[in-house]
C-alpha positions as CSV (number, residue, x, y, z in Angstrom):
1,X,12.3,-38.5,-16.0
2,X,15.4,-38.8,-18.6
3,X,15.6,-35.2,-19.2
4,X,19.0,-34.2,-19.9
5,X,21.1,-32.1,-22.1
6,X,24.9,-32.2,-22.7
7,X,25.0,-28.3,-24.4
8,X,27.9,-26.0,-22.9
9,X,29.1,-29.0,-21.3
10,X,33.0,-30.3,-22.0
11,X,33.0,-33.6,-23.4
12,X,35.5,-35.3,-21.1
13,X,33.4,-33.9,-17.5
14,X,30.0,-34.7,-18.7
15,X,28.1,-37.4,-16.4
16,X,25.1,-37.3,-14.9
17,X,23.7,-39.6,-12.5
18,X,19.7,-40.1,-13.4
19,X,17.1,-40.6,-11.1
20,X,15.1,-43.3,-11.7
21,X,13.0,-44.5,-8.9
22,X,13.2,-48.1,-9.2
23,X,11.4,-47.8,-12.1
24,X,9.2,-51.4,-13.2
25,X,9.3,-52.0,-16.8
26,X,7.8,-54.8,-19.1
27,X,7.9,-56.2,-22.5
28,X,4.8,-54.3,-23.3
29,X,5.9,-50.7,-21.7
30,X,6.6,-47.8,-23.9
31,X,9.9,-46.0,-23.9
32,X,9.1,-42.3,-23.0
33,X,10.1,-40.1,-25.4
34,X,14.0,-38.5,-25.3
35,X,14.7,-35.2,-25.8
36,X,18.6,-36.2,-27.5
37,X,19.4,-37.4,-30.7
38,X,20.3,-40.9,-31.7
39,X,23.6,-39.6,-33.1
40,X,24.9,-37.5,-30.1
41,X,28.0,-39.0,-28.5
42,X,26.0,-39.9,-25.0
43,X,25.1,-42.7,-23.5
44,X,23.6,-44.7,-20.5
45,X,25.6,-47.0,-18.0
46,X,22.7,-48.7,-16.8
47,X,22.2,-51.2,-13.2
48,X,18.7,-53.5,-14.1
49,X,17.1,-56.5,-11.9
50,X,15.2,-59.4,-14.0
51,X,12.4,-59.4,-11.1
52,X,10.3,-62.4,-11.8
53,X,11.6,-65.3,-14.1
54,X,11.9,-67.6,-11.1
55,X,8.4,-67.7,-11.3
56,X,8.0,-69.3,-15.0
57,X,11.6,-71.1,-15.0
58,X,12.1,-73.1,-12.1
59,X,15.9,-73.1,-12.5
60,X,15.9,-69.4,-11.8
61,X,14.1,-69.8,-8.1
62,X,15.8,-67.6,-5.3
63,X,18.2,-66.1,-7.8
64,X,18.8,-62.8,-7.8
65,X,19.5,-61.5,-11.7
66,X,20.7,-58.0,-12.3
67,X,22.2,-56.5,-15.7
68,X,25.1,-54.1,-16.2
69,X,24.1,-52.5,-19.6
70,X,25.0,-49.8,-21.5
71,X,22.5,-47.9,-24.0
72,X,22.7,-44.7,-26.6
73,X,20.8,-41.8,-24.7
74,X,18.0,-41.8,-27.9
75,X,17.0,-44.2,-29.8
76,X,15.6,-43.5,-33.4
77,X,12.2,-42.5,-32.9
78,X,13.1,-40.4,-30.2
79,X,12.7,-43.2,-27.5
80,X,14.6,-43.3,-24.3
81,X,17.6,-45.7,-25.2
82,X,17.6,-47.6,-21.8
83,X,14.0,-48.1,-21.6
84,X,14.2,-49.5,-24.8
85,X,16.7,-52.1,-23.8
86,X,15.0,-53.5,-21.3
87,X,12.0,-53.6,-23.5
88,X,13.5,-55.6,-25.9
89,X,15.9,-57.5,-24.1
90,X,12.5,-58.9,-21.7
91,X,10.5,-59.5,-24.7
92,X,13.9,-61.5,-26.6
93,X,13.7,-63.2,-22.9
94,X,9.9,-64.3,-23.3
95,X,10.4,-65.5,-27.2
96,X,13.2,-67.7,-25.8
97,X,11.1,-69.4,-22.7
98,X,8.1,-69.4,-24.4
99,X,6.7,-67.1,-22.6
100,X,3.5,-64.6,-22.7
101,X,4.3,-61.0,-23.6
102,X,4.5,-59.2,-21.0
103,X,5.0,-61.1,-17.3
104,X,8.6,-61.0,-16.7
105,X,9.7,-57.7,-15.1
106,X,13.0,-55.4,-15.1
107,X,13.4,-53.0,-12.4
108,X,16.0,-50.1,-13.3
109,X,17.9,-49.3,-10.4
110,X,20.1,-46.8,-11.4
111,X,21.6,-45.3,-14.8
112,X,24.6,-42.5,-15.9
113,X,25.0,-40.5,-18.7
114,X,28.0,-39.5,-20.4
115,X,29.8,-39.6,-23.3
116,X,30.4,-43.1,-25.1
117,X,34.4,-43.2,-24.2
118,X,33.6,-42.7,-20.7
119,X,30.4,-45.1,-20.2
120,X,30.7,-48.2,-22.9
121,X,33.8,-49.9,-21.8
122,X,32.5,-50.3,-17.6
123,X,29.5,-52.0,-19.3
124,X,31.3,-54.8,-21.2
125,X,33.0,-56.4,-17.7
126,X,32.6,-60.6,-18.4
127,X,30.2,-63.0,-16.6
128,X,30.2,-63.0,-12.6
129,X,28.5,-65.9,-11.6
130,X,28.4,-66.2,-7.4
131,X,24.8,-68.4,-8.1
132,X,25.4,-70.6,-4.7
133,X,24.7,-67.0,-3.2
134,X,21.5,-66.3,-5.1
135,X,23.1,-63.6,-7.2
136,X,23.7,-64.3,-10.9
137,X,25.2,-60.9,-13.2
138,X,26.0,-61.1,-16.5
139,X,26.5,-58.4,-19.3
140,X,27.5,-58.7,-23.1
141,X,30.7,-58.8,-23.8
């Protein structure tokens, strides 16, 4: 599904929209494999939803939570890099509620690769809150 290679490809005009298929993903997923290196200048810009946690933290009822995030295309161990931060950022998100591995759900709606120049910086925008709508985005600044 992440299958991409930057060869022959000029660093400045190299994105690539991805595919993804609403894909569902839980603290106890595994990444699929990658076929790029953890030290290759590419990475994801990647559009998540936190699906559930309405269900298990009653503050969070109606509200809509989706995450701007950015992620290296391979991780070491030759995971994919986005799958792997939405692993670990629902199973940090369990740890912290007290929660049972595994029940809160992302849903990856979309991700880009390209190089780091051209994908990190859209990723670190600061908190937009518009909760009396029943949308709450955040990202890491």
């Amino acid at each position: 599904m992440f299958k991409v290679k930057a060869t022959s490809i000029p660093k400045r005009q190299y994105i690539k929209k991805v595919k993804v298929d609403n894909m569902n993903i839980t603290s106890i997923s595994k990444p699929e494999n990658s076929d790029g290196s953890p030290y290759a200048d590419l990475g994801y810009n990647y559009l998540w939803e936190l699906v559930n946690l309405g269900e298990f933290v009653p503050a969070f009822v109606g509200m809509s939570i989706f995450k701007d995030g950015f992620a290296k295309e391979c991780y070491s161990g030759g995971f994919n890099g986005v799958q792997s931060r939405i692993i670990n950022t629902l199973a940090d998100m369990e740890r912290s509620f007290s929660l049972e591995r595994g029940v809160l759900i992302g849903r990856l709606h979309f991700a880009k690769l390209g190089t780091f120049e051209r994908h990190y910086q859209p990723s670190n925008f600061s908190i937009l809150d518009i909760s009396n709508f029943g949308l709450l985005v955040y990202s890491k600044i």
